[in-house]
C-alpha positions as protocol buffer text, in pm:
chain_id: "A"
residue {
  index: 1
  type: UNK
  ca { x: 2210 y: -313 z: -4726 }
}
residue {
  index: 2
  type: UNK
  ca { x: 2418 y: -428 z: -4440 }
}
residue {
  index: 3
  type: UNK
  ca { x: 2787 y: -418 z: -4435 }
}
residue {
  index: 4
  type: UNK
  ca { x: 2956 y: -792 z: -4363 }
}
residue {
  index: 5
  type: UNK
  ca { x: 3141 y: -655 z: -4051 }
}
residue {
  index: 6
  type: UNK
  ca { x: 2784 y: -547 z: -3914 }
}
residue {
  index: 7
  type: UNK
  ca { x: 2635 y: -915 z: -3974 }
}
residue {
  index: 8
  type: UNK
  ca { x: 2876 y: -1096 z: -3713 }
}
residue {
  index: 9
  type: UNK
  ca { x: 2778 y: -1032 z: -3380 }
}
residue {
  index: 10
  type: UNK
  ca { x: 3067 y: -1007 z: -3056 }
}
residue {
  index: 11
  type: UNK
  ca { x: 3057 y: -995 z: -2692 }
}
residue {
  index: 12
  type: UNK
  ca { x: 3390 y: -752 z: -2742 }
}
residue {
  index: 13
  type: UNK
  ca { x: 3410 y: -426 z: -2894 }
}
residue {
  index: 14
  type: UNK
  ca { x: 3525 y: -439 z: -3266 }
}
residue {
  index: 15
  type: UNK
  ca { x: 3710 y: -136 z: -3491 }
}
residue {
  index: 16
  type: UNK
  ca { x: 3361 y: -79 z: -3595 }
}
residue {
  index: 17
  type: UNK
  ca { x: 3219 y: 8 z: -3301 }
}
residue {
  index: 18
  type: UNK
  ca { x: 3495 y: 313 z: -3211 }
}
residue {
  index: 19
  type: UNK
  ca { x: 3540 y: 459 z: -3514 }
}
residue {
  index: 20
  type: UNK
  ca { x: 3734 y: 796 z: -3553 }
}
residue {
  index: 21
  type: UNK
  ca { x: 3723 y: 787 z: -3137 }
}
residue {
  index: 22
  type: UNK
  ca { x: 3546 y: 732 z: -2810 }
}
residue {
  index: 23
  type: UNK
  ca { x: 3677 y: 894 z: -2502 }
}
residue {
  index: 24
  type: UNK
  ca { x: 3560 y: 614 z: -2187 }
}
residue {
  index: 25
  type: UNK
  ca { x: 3641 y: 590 z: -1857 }
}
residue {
  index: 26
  type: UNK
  ca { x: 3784 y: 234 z: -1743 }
}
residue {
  index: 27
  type: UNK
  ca { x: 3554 y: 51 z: -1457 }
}
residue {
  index: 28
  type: UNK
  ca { x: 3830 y: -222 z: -1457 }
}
residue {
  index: 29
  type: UNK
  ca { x: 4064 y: -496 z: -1591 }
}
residue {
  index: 30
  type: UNK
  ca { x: 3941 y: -897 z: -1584 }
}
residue {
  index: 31
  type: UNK
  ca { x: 4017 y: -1197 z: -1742 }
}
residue {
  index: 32
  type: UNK
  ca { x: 3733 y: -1275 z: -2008 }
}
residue {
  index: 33
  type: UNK
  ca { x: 3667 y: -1594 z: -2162 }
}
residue {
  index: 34
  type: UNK
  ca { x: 3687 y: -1491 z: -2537 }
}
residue {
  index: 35
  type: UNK
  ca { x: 3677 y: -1857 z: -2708 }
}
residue {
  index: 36
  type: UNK
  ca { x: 3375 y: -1933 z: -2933 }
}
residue {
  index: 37
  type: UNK
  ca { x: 3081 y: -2150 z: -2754 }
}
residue {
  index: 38
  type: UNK
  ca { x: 3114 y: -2488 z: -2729 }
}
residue {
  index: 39
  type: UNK
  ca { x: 3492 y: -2428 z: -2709 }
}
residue {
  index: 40
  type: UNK
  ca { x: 3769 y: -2493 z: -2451 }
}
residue {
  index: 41
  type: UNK
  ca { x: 3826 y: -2188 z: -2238 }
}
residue {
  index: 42
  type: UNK
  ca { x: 4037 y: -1868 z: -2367 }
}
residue {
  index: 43
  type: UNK
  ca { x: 4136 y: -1622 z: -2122 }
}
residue {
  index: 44
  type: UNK
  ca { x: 4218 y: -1301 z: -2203 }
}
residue {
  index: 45
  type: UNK
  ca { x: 4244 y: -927 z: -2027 }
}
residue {
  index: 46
  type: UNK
  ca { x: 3965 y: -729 z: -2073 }
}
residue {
  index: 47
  type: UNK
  ca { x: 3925 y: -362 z: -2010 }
}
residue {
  index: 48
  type: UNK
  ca { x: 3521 y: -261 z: -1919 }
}
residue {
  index: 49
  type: UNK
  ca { x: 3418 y: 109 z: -1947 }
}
residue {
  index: 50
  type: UNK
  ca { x: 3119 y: 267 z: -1756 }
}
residue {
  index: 51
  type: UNK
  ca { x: 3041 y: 373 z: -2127 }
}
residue {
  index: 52
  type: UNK
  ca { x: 3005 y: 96 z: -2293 }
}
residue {
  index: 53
  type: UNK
  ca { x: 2845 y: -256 z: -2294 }
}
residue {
  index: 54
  type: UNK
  ca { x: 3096 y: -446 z: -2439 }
}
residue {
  index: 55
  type: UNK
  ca { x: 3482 y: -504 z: -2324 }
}
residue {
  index: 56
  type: UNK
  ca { x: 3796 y: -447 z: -2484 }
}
residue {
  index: 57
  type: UNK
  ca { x: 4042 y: -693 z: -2531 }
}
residue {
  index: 58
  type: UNK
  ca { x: 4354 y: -647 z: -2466 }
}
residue {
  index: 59
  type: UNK
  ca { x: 4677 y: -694 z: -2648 }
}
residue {
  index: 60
  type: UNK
  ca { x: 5094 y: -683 z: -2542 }
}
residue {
  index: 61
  type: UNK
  ca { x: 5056 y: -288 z: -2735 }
}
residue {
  index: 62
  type: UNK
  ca { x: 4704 y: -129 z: -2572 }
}
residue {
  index: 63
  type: UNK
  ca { x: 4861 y: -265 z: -2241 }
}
residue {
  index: 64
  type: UNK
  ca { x: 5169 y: -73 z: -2223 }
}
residue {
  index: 65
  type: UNK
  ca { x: 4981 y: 202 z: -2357 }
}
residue {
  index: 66
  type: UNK
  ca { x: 4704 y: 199 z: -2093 }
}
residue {
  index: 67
  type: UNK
  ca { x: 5032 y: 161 z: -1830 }
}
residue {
  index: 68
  type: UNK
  ca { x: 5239 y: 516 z: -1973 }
}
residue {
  index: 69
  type: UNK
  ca { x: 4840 y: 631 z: -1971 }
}
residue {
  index: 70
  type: UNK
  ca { x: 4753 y: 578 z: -1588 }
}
residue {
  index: 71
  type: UNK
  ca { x: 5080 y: 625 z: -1493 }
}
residue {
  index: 72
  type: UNK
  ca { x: 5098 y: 257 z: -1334 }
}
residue {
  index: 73
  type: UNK
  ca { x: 5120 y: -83 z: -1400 }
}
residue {
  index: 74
  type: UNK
  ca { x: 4906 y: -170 z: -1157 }
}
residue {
  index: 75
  type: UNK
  ca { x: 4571 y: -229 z: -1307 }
}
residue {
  index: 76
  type: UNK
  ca { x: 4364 y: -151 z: -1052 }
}
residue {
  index: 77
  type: UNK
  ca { x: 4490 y: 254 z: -1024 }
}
residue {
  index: 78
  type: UNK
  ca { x: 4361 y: 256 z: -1421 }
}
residue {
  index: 79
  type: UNK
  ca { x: 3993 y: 239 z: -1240 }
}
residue {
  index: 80
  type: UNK
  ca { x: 3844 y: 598 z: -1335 }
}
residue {
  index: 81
  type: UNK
  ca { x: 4124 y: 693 z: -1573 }
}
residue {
  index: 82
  type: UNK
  ca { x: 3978 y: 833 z: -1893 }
}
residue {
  index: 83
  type: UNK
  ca { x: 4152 y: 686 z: -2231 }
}
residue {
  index: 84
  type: UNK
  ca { x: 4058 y: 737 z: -2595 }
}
residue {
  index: 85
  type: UNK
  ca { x: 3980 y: 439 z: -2831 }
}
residue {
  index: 86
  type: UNK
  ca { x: 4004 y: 460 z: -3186 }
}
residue {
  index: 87
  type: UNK
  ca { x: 4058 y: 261 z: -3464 }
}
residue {
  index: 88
  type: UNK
  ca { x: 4405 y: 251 z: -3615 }
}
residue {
  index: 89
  type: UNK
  ca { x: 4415 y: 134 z: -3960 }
}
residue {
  index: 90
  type: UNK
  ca { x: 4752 y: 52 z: -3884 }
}
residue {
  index: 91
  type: UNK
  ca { x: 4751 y: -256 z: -3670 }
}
residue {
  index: 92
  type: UNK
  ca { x: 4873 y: -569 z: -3801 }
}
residue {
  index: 93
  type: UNK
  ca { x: 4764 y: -957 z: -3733 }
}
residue {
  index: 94
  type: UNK
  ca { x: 4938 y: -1226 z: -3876 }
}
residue {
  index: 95
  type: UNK
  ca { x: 5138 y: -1059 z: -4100 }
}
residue {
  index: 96
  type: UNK
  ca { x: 4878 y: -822 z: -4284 }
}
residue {
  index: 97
  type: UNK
  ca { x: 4734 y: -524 z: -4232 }
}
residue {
  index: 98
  type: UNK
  ca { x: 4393 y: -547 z: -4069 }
}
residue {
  index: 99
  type: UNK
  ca { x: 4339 y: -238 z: -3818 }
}
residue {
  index: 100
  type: UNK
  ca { x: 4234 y: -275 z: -3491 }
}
residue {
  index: 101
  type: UNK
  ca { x: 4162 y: -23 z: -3206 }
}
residue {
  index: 102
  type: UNK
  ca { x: 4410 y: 152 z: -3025 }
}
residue {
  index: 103
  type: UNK
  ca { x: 4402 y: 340 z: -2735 }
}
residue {
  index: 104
  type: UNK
  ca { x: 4546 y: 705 z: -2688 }
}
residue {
  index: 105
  type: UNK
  ca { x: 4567 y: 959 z: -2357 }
}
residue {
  index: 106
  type: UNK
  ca { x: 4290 y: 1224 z: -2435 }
}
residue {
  index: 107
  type: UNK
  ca { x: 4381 y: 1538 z: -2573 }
}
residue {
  index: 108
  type: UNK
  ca { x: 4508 y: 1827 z: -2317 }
}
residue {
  index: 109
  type: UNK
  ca { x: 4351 y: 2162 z: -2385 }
}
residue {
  index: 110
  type: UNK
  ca { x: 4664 y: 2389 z: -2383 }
}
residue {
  index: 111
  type: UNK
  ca { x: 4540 y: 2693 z: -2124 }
}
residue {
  index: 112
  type: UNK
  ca { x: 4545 y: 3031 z: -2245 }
}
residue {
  index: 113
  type: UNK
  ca { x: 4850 y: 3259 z: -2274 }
}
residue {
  index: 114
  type: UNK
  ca { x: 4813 y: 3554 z: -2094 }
}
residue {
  index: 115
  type: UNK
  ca { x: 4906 y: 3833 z: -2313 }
}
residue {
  index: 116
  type: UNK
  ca { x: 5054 y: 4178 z: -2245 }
}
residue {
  index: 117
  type: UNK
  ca { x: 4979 y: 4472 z: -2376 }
}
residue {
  index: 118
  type: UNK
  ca { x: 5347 y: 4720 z: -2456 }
}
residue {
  index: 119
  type: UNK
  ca { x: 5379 y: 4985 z: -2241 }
}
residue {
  index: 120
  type: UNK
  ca { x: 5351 y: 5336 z: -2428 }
}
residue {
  index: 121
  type: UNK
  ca { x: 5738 y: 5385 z: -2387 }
}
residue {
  index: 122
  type: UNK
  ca { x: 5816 y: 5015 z: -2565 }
}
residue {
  index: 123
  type: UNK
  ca { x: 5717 y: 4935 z: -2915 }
}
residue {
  index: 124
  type: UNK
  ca { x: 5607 y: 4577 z: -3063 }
}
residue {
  index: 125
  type: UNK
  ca { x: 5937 y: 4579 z: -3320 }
}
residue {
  index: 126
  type: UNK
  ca { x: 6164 y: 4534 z: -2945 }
}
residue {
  index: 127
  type: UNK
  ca { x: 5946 y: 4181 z: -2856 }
}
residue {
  index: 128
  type: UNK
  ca { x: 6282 y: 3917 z: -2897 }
}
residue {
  index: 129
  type: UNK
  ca { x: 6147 y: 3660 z: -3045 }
}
């Protein structure tokens, strides 16, 4: 059987359709019209990925996020910039606790540490730390 959030249809991306985490790369940042048909016009921000079909919208939060992200507030240097959606049980709407989807910098693979062998004259108990 079908779960209820997978009956309603949406031109924008939805919690469900991230899950744990999708790592996109923006194509850019519009104004959508995100009112219901036969409605009067609702504008919002939109982020597009070359990823994925559907847009995100965007709130006060993912914004300043996707700014510390790209390093810019200027929308157009996101373009290319690779971010990390995921749903945050966390996020709040009206007062209660719905979750949402956030956005987060991809993770940074730490490079190796070069390690050194002791010389035959030093021993491993003289290593300072």
């Amino acid at each position: 059987m079908p779960k209820t959030s997978e009956m309603r249809e949406s031109k924008f991306l939805k919690k469900e359709d991230v899950g744990a985490g999708a790592l996109v790369t923006i194509a850019g940042c519009s104004q959508k019209n995100v009112a219901m048909e036969g409605a009067h016009p609702d504008l919002k921000w939109c982020l597009t990925f070359h990823e994925l079909d559907k847009p995100l919208v965007l709130n006060s939060t993912n914004i300043q996020i996707c700014e510390q992200i790209c390093g810019s507030d200027d929308t157009d240097d996101w373009d290319g910039k690779t971010v990390v959606l995921y749903t945050d049980p966390n996020v709040s709407y009206q007062g209660k606790l719905v979750g949402g989807i956030r956005v987060r910098a991809p993770k940074v693979k730490a490079a190796p540490v070069a390690t050194r062998r002791p010389a035959a004259d030093e021993s491993e108990d003289d290593i300072p730390f």
